[in-house]
Every structure is written in C-alpha cells, then in structure tokens.
C-alpha positions in Angstrom: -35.6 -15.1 -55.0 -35.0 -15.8 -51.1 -37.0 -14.4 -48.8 -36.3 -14.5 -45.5 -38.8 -16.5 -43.4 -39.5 -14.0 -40.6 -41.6 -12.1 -43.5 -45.3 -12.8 -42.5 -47.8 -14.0 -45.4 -50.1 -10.9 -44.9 -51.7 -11.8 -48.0 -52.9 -14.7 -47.1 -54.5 -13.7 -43.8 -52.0 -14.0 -41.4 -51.9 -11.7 -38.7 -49.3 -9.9 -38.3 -47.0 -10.6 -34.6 -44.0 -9.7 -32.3 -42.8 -5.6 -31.4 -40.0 -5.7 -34.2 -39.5 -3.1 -37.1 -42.4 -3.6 -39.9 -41.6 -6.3 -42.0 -41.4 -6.0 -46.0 -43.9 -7.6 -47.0 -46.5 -6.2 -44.2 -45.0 -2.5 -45.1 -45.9 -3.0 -48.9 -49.0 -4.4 -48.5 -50.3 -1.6 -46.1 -49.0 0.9 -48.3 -50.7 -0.5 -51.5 -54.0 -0.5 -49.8 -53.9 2.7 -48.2 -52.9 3.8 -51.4 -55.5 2.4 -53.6 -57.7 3.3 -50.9 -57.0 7.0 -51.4 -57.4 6.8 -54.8 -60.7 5.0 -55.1 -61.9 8.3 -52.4 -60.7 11.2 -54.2 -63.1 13.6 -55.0 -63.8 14.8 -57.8 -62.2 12.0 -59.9 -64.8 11.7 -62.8 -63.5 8.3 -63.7 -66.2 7.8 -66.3 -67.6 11.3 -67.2 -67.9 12.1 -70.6 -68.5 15.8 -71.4 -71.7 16.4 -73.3 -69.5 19.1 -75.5 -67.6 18.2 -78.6 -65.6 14.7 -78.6 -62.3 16.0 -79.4 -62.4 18.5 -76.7 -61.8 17.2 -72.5 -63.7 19.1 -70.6 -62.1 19.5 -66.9 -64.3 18.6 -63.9 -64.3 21.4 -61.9 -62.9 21.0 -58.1 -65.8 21.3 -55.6 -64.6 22.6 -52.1 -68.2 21.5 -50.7 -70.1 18.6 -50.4 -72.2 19.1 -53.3 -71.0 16.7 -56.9 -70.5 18.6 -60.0 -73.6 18.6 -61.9 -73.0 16.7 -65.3 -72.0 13.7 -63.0 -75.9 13.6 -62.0 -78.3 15.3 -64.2 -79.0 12.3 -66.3 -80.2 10.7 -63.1 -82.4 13.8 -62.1 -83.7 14.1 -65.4 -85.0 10.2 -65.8 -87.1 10.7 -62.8 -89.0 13.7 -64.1 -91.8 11.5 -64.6 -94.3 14.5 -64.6 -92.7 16.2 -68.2 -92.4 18.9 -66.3 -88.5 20.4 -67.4 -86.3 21.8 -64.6 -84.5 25.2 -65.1 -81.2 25.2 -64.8 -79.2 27.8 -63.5 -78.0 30.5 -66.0 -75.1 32.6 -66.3 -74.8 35.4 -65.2 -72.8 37.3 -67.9 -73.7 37.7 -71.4 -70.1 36.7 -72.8 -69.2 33.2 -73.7 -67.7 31.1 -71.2 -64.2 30.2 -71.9 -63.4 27.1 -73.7 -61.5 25.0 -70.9 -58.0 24.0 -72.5 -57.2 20.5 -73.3 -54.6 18.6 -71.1 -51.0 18.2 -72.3 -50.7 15.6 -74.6 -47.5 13.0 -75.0 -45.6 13.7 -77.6 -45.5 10.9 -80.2 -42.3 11.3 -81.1 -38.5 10.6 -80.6 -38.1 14.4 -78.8 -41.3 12.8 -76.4 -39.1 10.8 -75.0 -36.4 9.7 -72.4 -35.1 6.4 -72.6 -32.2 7.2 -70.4 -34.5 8.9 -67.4 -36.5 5.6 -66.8 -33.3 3.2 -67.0 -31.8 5.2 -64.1 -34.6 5.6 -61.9 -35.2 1.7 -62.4 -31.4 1.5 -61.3 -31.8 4.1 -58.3 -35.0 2.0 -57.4 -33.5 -1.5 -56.6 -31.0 0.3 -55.3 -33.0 1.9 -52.4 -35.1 -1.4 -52.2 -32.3 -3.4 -51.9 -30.8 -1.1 -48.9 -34.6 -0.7 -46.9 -34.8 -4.7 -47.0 -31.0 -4.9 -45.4 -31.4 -3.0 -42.8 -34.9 -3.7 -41.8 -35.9 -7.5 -43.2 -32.9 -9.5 -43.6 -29.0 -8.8 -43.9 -28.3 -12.0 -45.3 -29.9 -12.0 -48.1 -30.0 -8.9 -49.2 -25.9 -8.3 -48.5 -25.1 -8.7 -51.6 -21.5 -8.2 -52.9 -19.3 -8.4 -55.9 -19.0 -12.5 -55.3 -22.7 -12.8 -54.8 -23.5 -10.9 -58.3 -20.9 -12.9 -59.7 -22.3 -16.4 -58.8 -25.7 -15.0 -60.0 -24.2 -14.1 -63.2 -22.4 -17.6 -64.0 -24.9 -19.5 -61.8 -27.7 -21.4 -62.8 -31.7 -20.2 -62.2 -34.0 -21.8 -59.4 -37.8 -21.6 -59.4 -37.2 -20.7 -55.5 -39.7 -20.9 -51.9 -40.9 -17.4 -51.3 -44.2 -17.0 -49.2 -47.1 -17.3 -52.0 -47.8 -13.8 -51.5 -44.6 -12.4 -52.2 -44.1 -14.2 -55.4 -47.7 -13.3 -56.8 -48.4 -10.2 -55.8 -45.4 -8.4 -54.5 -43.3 -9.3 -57.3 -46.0 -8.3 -59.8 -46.4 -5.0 -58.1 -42.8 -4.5 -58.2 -43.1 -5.0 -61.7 -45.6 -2.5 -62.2 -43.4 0.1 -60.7 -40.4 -0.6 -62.9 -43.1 -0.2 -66.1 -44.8 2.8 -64.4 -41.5 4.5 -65.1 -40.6 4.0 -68.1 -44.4 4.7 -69.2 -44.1 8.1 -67.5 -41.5 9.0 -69.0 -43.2 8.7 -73.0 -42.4 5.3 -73.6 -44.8 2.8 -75.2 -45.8 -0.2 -74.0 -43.6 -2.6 -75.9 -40.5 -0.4 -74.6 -41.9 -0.1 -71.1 -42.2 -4.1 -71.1 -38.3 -4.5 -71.9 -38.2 -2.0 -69.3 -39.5 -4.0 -66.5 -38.3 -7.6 -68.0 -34.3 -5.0 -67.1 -35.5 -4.0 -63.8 -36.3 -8.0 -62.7 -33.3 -9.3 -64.3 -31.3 -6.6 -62.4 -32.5 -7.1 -59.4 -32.2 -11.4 -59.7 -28.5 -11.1 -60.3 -27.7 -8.0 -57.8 -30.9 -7.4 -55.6 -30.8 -10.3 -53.3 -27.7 -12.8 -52.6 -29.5 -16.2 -53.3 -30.1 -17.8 -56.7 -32.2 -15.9 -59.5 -35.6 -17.0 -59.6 -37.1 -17.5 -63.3 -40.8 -17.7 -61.5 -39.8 -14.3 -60.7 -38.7 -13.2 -63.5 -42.3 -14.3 -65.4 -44.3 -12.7 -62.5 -42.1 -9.4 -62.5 -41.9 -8.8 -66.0 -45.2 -10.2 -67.6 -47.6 -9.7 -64.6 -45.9 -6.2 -64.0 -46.9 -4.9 -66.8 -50.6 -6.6 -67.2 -51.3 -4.7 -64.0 -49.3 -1.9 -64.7 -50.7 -0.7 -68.0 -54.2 -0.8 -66.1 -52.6 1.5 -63.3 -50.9 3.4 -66.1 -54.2 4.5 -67.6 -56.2 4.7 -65.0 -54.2 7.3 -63.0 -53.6 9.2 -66.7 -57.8 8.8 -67.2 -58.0 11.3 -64.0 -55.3 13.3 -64.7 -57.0 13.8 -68.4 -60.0 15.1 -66.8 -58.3 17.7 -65.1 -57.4 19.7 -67.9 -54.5 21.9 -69.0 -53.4 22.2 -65.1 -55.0 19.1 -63.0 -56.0 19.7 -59.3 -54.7 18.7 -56.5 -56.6 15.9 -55.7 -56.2 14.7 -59.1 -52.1 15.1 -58.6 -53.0 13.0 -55.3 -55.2 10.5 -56.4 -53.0 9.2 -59.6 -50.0 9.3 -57.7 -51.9 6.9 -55.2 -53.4 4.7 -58.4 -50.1 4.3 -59.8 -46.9 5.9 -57.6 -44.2 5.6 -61.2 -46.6 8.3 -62.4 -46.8 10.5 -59.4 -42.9 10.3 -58.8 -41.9 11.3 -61.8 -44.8 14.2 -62.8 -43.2 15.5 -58.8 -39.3 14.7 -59.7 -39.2 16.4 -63.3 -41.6 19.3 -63.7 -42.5 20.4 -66.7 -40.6 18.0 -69.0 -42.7 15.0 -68.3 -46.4 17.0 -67.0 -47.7 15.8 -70.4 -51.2 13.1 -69.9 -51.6 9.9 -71.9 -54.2 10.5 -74.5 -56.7 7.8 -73.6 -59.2 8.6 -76.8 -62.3 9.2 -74.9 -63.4 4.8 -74.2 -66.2 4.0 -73.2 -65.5 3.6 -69.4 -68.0 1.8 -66.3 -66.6 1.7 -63.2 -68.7 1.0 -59.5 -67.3 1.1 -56.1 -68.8 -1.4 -53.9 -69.0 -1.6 -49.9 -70.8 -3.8 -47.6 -70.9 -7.1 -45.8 -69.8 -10.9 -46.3 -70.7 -14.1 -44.8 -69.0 -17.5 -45.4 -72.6 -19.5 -46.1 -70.3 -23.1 -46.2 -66.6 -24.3 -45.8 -66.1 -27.7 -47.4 -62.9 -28.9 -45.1 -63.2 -29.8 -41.5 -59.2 -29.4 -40.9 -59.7 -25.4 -41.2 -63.1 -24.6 -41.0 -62.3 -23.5 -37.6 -59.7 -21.1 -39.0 -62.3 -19.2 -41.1 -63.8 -15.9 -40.4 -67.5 -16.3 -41.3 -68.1 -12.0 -41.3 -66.3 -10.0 -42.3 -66.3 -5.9 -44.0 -66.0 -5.6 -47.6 -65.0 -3.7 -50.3 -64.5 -3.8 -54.4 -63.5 -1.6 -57.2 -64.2 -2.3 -60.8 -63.5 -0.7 -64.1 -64.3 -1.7 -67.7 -62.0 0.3 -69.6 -62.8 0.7 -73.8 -66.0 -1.2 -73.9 -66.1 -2.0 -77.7 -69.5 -0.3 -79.3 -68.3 3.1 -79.5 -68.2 5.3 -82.9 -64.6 6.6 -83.5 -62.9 4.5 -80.8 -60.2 2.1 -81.7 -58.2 -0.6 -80.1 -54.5 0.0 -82.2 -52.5 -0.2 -78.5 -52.3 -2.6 -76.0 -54.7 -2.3 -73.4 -57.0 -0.1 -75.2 -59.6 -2.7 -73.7 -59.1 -3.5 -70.0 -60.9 -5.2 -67.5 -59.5 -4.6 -63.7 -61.3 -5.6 -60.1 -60.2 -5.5 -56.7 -61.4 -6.8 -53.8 -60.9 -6.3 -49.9 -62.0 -7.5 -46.5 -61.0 -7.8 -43.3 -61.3 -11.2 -42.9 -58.1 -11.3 -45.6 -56.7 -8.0 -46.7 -56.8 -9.0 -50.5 -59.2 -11.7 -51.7 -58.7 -10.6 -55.1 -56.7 -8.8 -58.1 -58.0 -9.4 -61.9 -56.8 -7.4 -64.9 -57.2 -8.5 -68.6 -56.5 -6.5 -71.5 -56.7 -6.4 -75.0 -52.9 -7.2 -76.4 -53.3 -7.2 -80.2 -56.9 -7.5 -81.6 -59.6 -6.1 -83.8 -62.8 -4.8 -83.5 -66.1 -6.6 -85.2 -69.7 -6.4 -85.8 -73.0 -8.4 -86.7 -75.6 -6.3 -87.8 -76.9 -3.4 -86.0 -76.8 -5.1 -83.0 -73.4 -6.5 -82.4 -70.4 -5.0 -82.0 -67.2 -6.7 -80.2 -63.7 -7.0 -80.4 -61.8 -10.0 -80.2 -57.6 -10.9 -80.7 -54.9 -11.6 -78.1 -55.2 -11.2 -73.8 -52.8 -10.5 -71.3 -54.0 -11.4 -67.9 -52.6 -11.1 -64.3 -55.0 -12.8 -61.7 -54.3 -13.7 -57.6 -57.6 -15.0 -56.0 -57.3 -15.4 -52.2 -60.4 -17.1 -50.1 -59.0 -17.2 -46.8 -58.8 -21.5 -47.3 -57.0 -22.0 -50.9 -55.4 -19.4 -53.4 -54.3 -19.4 -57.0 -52.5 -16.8 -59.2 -51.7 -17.0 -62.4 -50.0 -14.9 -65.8 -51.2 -16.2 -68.5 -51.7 -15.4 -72.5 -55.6 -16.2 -74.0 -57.5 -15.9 -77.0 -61.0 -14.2 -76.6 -63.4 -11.5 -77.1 -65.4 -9.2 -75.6 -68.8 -8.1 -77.2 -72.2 -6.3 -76.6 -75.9 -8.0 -77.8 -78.6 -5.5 -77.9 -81.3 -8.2 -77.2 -83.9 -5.6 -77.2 -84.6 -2.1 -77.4 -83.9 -1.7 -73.8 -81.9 -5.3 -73.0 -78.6 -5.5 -73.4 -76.0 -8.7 -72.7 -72.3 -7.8 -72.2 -69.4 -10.9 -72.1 -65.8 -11.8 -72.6 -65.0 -15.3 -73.2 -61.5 -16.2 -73.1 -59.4 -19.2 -73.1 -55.4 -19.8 -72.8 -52.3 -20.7 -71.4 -50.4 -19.4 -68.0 -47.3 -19.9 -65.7 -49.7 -20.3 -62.1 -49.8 -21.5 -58.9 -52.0 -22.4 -56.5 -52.4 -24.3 -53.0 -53.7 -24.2 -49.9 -53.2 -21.2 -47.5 -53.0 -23.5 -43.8 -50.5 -26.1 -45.2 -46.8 -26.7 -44.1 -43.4 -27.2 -45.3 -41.3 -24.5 -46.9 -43.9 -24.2 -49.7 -47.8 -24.9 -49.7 -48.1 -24.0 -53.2 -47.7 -25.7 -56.9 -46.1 -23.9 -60.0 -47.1 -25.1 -63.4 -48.1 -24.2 -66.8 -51.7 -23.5 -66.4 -54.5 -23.6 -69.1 -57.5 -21.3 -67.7 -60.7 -20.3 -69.0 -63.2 -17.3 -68.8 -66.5 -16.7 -69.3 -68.3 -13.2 -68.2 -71.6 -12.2 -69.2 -73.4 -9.2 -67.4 -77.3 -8.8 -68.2 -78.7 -5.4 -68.5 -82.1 -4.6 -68.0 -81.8 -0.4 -69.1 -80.8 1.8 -65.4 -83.1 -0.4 -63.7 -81.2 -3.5 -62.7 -78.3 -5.6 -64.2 -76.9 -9.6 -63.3 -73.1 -10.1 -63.5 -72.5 -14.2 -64.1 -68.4 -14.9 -64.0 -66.8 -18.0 -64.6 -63.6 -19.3 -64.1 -61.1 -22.2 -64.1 -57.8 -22.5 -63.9 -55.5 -26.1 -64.3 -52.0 -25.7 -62.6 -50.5 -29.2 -63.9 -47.3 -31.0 -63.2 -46.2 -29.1 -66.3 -42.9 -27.0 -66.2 -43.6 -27.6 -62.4 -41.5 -27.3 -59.2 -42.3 -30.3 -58.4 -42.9 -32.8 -61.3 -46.1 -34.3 -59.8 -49.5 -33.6 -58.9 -52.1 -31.1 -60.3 -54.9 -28.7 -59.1 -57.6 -27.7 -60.3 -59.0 -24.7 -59.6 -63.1 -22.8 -60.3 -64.7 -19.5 -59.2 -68.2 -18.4 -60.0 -69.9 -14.8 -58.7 -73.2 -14.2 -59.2 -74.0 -10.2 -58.5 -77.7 -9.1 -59.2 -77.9 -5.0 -58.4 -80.8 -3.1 -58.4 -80.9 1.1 -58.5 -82.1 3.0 -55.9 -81.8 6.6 -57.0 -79.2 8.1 -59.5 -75.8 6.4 -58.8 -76.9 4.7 -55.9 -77.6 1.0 -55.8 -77.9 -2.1 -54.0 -76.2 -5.5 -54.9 -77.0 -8.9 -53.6 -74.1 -11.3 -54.5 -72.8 -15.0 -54.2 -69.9 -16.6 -54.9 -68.1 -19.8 -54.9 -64.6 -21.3 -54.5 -63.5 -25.2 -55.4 -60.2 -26.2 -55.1 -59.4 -30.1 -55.7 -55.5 -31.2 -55.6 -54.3 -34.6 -56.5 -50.8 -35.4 -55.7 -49.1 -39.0 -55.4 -48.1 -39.3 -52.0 -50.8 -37.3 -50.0 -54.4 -37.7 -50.0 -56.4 -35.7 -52.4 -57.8 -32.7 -51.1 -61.2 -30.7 -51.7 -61.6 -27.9 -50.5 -64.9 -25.2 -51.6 -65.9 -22.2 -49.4 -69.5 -20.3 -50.3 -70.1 -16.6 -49.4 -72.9 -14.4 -49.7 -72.8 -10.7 -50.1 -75.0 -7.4 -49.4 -73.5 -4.7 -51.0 -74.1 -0.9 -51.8 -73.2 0.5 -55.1 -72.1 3.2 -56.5 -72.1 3.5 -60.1 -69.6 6.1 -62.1 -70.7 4.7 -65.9 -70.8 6.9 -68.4 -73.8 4.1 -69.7 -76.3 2.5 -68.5 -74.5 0.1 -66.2 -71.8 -0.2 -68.8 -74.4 -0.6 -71.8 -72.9 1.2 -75.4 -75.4 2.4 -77.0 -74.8 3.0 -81.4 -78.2 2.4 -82.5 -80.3 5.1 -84.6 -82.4 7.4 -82.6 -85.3 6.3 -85.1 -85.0 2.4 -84.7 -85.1 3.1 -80.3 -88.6 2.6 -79.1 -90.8 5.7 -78.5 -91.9 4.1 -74.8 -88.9 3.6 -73.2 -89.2 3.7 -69.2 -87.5 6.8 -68.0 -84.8 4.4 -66.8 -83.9 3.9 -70.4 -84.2 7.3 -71.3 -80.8 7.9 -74.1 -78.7 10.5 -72.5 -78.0 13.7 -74.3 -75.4 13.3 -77.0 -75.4 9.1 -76.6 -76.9 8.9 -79.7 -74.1 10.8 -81.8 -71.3 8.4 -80.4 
C-alpha cells in the first residue's frame, strides 16, 4: 500500500508539524490511545474479579456512584492484614428475605440461528468504504482516488511488498485488521470465520482501497496480526461486559466499546439481536495497571544520542488471560490463553504492543505441583525504543506453565520459539524506507517469581532475527534482543511499587553500509495496581491439607480458592 509521504511517523516519535487538517495516521493513533486510555479508567470494570458464589453463576459488579470500590474487589486484602485474629463484622441486610439471585449475562448462541454472516461482510464493505473517502479528502487524493482502471490494474496486476512509514505498516495495518475481525466476532462468528473475515476486508481494500499496487506485507500484517490482537480486544472488552450481568452498565457499554470499537458499534447499531456476551468460562485472569517515571540510564550510538529523551512519563497495562492451573477450565478455542501488554510514554507515544495466544494446544501436568499447557502461538509484537524498532507476526511452538516451588513460592513462564514475517530498523535513518522485511525466527522466554502477596520478579526475554529471507531487499540482517527486569513489592491491598530495568540491542549487518549497533538502557519507578484474582497471578489447585498451617497472612488462600 502507498501512503502518502506528508503522513508523519507518530509512532515512532516524531512530532507532529504544520496548521493543516490532522493527518491519518496522527488521527488514528490519538484515537487508539485515548481510547485504550478510557478503557484501562473505567470504573467499576472488575477485569479479574471472581465471585466467591457458585462458578457457573456471574455475579454483576455493582455500579458505585461514589468513590468508594465494591467490596469483594478488597476484602481479601483487609482480611490478610487482620494480624490481631480479631474478625471484622460485616455489614448485614437489612431484610430477612433472600437477596435476589443477579441473572447471568446473555450468552452467544452456538448455533447457526446465532449468527450473521451476511451483517459482518457488509459492515466490512461500508468500512473501507468510509476509510477510503476520510483519507481522500483529508490525507491524499492521489492515492486514495481510486477508480474502475485503478481496481482493475490491482486485479490483473502483480503484488509489491511496498514503502509505507514503519508505523503504518505495523501497527495501523494490524489495527485495521482488528477492526475488520471485531465485526465479524460481534456478530457470533468464531474465530476461524472471523479470520477469513479480516484476510476479505485486506484483500478488499488492496485491490479497491488505495490506487497503488497491493501490498502482500499488508496483507500478512492485516489479516494475521489483525486478528492476534483482535481476539485479545475481542475478549477483553466481552470479559467486562460479562461482569455486568443480564443488562451491563453504562461504563461497561463505554469502556468495551473503547477496548475494542467492532464490539461497541455493532451492540449500539443492532440492538437486541447481537446484545448477547462471549462466554469467557470464568479463566484465571491477572491484570496490573502501571504508572510512573523512566529514565534512559545509557544510549549506545553517538549519531542520535542527542535525539533521545532521557525522562519521560509512563504508563503499562497487562493482562494474563486463562493462566493454566485452574479446575474446570479448558483451552478448546483459540486464545483461550492470552498474554497482552501495552506500553506508553511521552517520550514516544507507543513503546510497545505484545499479544500471544494459545492457537491449538493442550493442557498438562507433573505431579501435584505442575500444571501447564503447551501447543501452537500466534503472536503480534511492535517494540519502539525511541532509537530502533522491530515488529513482527509470527507462528511459535511453546508453553506456559506454573511450579509450585513451595508452599508459598511459586514460578510462572512461557517459553516459546518460532517463525515470523518482521521488520525492524532504525527510527532516525533516511531514504524512502529505514526498515528490513524478512522471515524472522524469534524466541521467548518469561518467567515471573512469586514470593505469596508479598513481592514478585518478572524476568522477559526476547530475540528476534529479521534475515535477508523473503526480504525486500535480498541482503543484510538484524538482529534484534529485549530484556525487562520488574521486581514489585506490595504496599497495602492492590497497591504496589515496581522498580524496573530494561534493555534494547539492535545490531544490523548489511553489505554496503557499515554495521550498526545500537543498545539504549532505561530504568523505571513505577506504582502498581494489581486487579488479580491470585496472588500476583499465582493458581492455586493444591489440597487445603498438604498447604502449610503458618503461612504469612500474605499467603493467606482466599475464600473459595481452594475449591477451583
């Protein structure tokens, strides 16, 4: 695809310039943050509640006009610090009847009558449509005028791997893609169908969305990485919708529309016919929202160490999604395992979007203290450090797993290894392109330590080889690592305090330049705010009777963990 060059690299830290009309790419990047943004804000959201009532029923958070959180969020925490044995009273009701059971949320319907395949090929239609006419009239008439003749030369035509801004290509087209699956999803469509879904909605817009050649980098970003980080929107949005009961609030309504828009759009457009929630299952779900302060410790290359910004604001989401460990919980659809993490700062908008998932797999144990799950990843990645970036859609064997290495010490990992379509390349270079495509074998290796509610330490790993491999440019290489090491301590209840460091190597090697190395270092002082339904993502499945009698009161079994 063509983009015009007037469309500023906001991605990559550029600011921004001239009086004009806001530019695409600057519009969509704005909104995406405000949007995730508001979701990560909404009250009320529950992300990783689970009700101390009967499994099979979802027990609604209830909507608190005031300032004060509803009370199953927090009572674990006030309970562990009753250090005295003394028991706190809790409020009683007033009435002698029963409360009402709340109702369970609307459920898809797994069947054909569920369904609309129709609906979603439309809106998809409509969609590039209305894309297609914003970015005429306010980015670029050239090439988006597209015409009869134009579609036609697309159709007979042969495909480019074309010179898009790095940011557009691996993020923007990604998003798009997640938008195209978002609507088929909402509309009762599995994942397989929502994939062929999205793989329509690129291929569409290729051959009649834009007037230059059809991009096949595109189409692999669009339809693969769309749906890697769509199915992670998908569920997330549909996790806090699930909470909300029969009728979901308002700040629910707002807050998945804001996680994933295809949701919103078509729950708004259609009513009743498609108010239904995805059944999640009840996973195991940790999620933290972190905020705080960076500083670049150490930029290895003098020609833009100048350019850097050494402090900056910062600000991360994460959510472990289906940790394996859980009684009754199984992993029989994609993405019943996800990992996802974003990362923000002002120094450059987005340093970072990861998502992995579980594509086809199985679940395993060892004993009575190992359970895991292990089988086939999809993974969407776009790391940004202000000096280098790398992206990358790729397919990996792995698994993810829990040790109980005590009573109270739990380690936590995924290990993956496999093959992607990436690129990667320095952020300050010139020419039409500072970037490499290539097939790209990458690696993974997390491992968080967990030491009860006290303390945990998060070690991540990772590497990525963009080679000269199906390549743009049939030359050169990069290789690419990133390490983060987090160690958070808790304050009180959710509250916590996290000291991290990370590190960024790039080293290219090309024929006819020098070789470049490039590494940037930054250290991190973070608060955190913890929404895990565990302790700091820690399953527990173990007998009540084999759990030591003296644990602290940080590693104190919740009420009903010990039934999972």
């Amino acid at each position: 695809m063509k983009t015009p060059r007037a469309i500023p690299n906001a991605l990559a830290g550029k600011v921004p310039g001239g009086n004009g009309p806001l530019h695409g790419s600057e519009f969509r990047m704005v909104f995406f943050g405000a949007a995730l943004a508001l979701a990560l804000i909404t009250p009320g959201a529950g992300l990783a509640e689970e009700s101390a009532a009967n499994k099979n029923e979802l027990v609604p958070a209830t909507l608190d006009l005031g300032l004060q959180p509803p009370l199953n969020r927090h009572d674990r925490y006030l309970l562990s610090q009753n250090s005295t044995g003394t028991t706190q009273t809790l409020p009683q009701p007033s009435s002698t009847e029963p409360p009402a059971k709340p109702k369970k949320p609307l459920r898809f319907e797994e069947t054909e009558a569920g369904k609309s395949y129709l609906l979603p090929a439309g809106e998809i239609v409509g969609f590039n449509i209305l894309l297609n006419r914003f970015n005429y009239y306010f980015i670029d008439k050239q090439v988006y005028g597209t015409t009869y003749h134009t579609v036609r030369e697309n159709l007979s035509g042969r495909w480019a791997v074309d010179t898009d801004p790095f940011a557009v290509n691996q993020f923007m087209h990604p998003y798009q893609g997640s938008i195209y699956f978002g609507l088929a999803r909402s509309t009762g469509l599995g994942y397989w169908e929502s994939l062929g879904y999205t793989f329509g909605g690129s291929l569409l817009w290729e051959i009649a969305g834009e007037s230059g050649l059809p991009s096949i980098n595109d189409l692999v970003t669009t339809g693969f990485g769309g749906t890697f980080l769509g199915e992670p929107l998908f569920r997330m949005a549909s996790l806090l919708l699930e909470g909300g009961g029969e009728t979901p609030g308002f700040w629910r309504e707002v807050g998945a529309a804001a996680i994933a828009p295809s949701l919103g759009f078509t729950r708004f457009a259609f009513g009743d016919r498609f108010r239904s929630v995805f059944d999640s299952h009840d996973p195991a779900v940790y999620t933290y929202v972190r905020f705080g302060w960076n500083k670049v410790d150490n930029v290895f290359d003098e020609a833009v160490s100048k350019k850097v910004k050494r402090d900056a604001a910062t600000a991360d989401f994460h959510m472990a999604y289906g940790l394996p460990g859980k009684a009754g919980y199984t992993y029989k659809r994609p993405f019943d395992y996800f990992d996802f993490e974003f990362s923000a700062n002002t120094a450059n908008v987005f340093e970072n979007i990861m998502s992995r998932g579980l594509l086809v797999g199985k679940e395993y144990e060892v004993g009575d203290t190992y359970r895991g799950i292990w089988g086939l990843y999809g993974s969407y990645d776009y790391i940004s450090p202000q000096i280098f970036r790398v992206s990358s859609t790729a397919l990996s064997l792995g698994t993810t797993a829990q040790w109980w290495l005590s009573k109270t010490v739990a380690l936590q990992g995924s290990a993956l290894g496999g093959l992607g379509y990436g690129a990667a390349g320095t952020i300050h270079g010139t020419g039409e392109r500072d970037y490499h495509y290539g097939a790209t074998p990458q690696a993974l290796l997390a491992l968080r330590l967990m030491f009860g509610e006290a303390a945990n330490l998060d070690l991540t790993a990772r590497s990525y080889y963009v080679s000269s491999a199906a390549s743009t440019e049939d030359r050169g290489s990069e290789r690419i690592y990133r390490g983060d090491a987090a160690f958070t301590v808790r304050v009180h209840g959710p509250h916590a305090v996290t000291l991290k460091y990370n590190t960024s190597q790039r080293n290219a090697h090309y024929p006819d330049i020098n070789d470049t190395h490039q590494t940037v270092t930054t250290l991190s002082l973070l608060y955190t705010y913890s929404f895990g339904e565990t302790r700091f993502g820690a399953i527990q499945w173990r007998a009540a009777d084999k759990l030591s009698m003296n644990q602290t009161d940080f590693d104190a079994p919740r009420a009903g963990e010990l039934n999972r």
